[in-house]
C-alpha positions, -999 to +999 in steps of 0.1 A: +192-092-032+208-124-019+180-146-001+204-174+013+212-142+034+220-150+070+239-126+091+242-121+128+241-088+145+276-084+146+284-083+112+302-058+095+282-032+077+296-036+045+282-072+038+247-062+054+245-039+027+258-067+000+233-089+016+202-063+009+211-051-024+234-035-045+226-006-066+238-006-103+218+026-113+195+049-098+179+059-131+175+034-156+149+032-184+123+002-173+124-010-215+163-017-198+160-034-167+153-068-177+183-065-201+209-054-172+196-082-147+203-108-176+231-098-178+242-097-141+228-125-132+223-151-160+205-178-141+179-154-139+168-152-177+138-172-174+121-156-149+082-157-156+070-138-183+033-143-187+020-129-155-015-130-140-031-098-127-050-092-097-081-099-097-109-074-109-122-069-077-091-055-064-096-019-076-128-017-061-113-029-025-080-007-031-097+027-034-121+017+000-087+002+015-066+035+005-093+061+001-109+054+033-093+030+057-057+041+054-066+074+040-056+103+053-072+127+036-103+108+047-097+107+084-084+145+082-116+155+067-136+135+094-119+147+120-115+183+110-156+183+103-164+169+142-142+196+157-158+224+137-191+210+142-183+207+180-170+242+183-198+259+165-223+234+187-205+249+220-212+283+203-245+282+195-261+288+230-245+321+227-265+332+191-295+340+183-305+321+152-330+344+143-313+379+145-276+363+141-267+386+173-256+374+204-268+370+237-233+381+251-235+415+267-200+418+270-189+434+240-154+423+243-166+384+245-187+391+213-154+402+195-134+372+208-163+344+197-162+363+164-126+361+161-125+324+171-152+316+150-137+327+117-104+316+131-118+277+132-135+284+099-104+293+082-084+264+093-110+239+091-110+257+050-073+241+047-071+211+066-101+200+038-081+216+009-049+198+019-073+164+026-090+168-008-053+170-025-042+140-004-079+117-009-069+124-048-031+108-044-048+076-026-073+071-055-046+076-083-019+053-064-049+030-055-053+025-099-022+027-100-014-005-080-046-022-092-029-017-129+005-025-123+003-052-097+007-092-110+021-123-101+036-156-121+055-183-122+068-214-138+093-244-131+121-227-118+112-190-105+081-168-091+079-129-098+056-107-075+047-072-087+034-043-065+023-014-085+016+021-072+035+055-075+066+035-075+066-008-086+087-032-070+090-065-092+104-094-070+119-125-091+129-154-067+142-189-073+112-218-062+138-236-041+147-205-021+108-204-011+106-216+026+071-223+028+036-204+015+004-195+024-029-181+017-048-156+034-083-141+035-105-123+060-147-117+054-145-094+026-121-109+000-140-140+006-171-125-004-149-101-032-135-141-040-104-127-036-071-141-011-036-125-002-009-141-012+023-149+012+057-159+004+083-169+033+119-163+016+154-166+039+168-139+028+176-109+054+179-118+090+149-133+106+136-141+069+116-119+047+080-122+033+064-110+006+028-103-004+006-099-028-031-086-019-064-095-037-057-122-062-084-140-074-094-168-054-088-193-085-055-181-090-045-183-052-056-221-055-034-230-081-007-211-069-012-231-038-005-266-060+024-253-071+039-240-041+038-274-022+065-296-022+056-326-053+033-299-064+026-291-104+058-282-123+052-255-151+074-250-178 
């Protein structure tokens, strides 16, 4: 990516795609990578290499942040239990608990609440099957990311990593940083954990990039070095 970037609305679509990225090859071995960027871009060779990890708290916060408050095979299960739990509350007027018979005398609405009951059954059967396979995805991605996510830097460059099914590693020059910040709400203070945010030029508008639950240390001394006249690391 080029984070000088700055194009108006009107330009061509051929250098907003130059400005976003170019790619070189879809499918190249990750033992490569670092290899083929050296090599198109030089300047880059002493990108960060000693990177610091999340901190150890993050796991913990990932799999209640992707299990449960972004997770859909959570809310699919919640939901799918209150409307079979609501339908077979509406129902239960109509049967006898002791007997299991109902206290329908049509014959033909006895047939129809059977029929919708094993109906609602069934699909409630599948909606948890399908959030069961989904809840599992979320916890593997959520170790996934916990594992594979980092951040460094030194005199000249910063590197972000965001792990997960897929990892994006972000190298950027310092001088190309337009300003930082820290971040934290209730819980990561009391996890002592912080997000971190990075203001870059690049794209119109600007882009930012993130890093979630890094211990609270780290965040500080990231801080110092972000700030202009801050430390300088070789």
């Amino acid at each position: 990516g080029k984070v000088d970037a700055n194009l108006s609305d009107n330009s061509d679509s051929e250098n907003k795609g130059v400005s976003q990225g170019v790619v070189i090859h879809p499918f190249v071995k990750v033992s490569r990578a670092s290899e083929i960027i050296k090599g198109l871009l030089p300047e880059y060779e002493d990108v960060p290499h000693e990177l610091t990890p999340v901190a150890p708290a993050a796991l913990r916060r990932a799999v209640i942040r992707r299990c449960i408050w972004q997770g859909g095979g959570f809310w699919i299960a919640l939901i799918t239990l209150c409307c079979q739990l609501s339908f077979h509350l509406f129902a239960a007027p109509f049967l006898d608990a002791q007997t299991g018979t109902t206290c329908l005398a049509n014959p033909t609405d006895i047939a129809e609440l059977a029929w919708a009951s094993n109906l609602v059954n069934g699909l409630a059967a599948g909606l948890y099957a399908i959030a069961v396979v989904l809840l599992v995805l979320d916890l593997v991605g959520a170790v996934l990311w916990a594992r594979g996510s980092s951040f460094g830097y030194n005199r000249r460059f910063m590197q972000i990593n965001n792990g997960g099914f897929s990892r994006e590693s972000i190298s950027f020059l310092r001088q190309k940083i337009q300003y930082g910040w820290v971040r934290t709400n209730p819980f990561q203070r009391a996890a002592g954990t912080a997000t971190l945010m990075v203001r870059t030029a690049a794209g119109i508008g600007g882009s930012t990039i993130r890093l979630i639950d890094v211990a609270a240390e780290g965040a500080d001394g990231w801080l110092n070095w972000v700030k202009p006249g801050g430390s300088v690391l070789e």
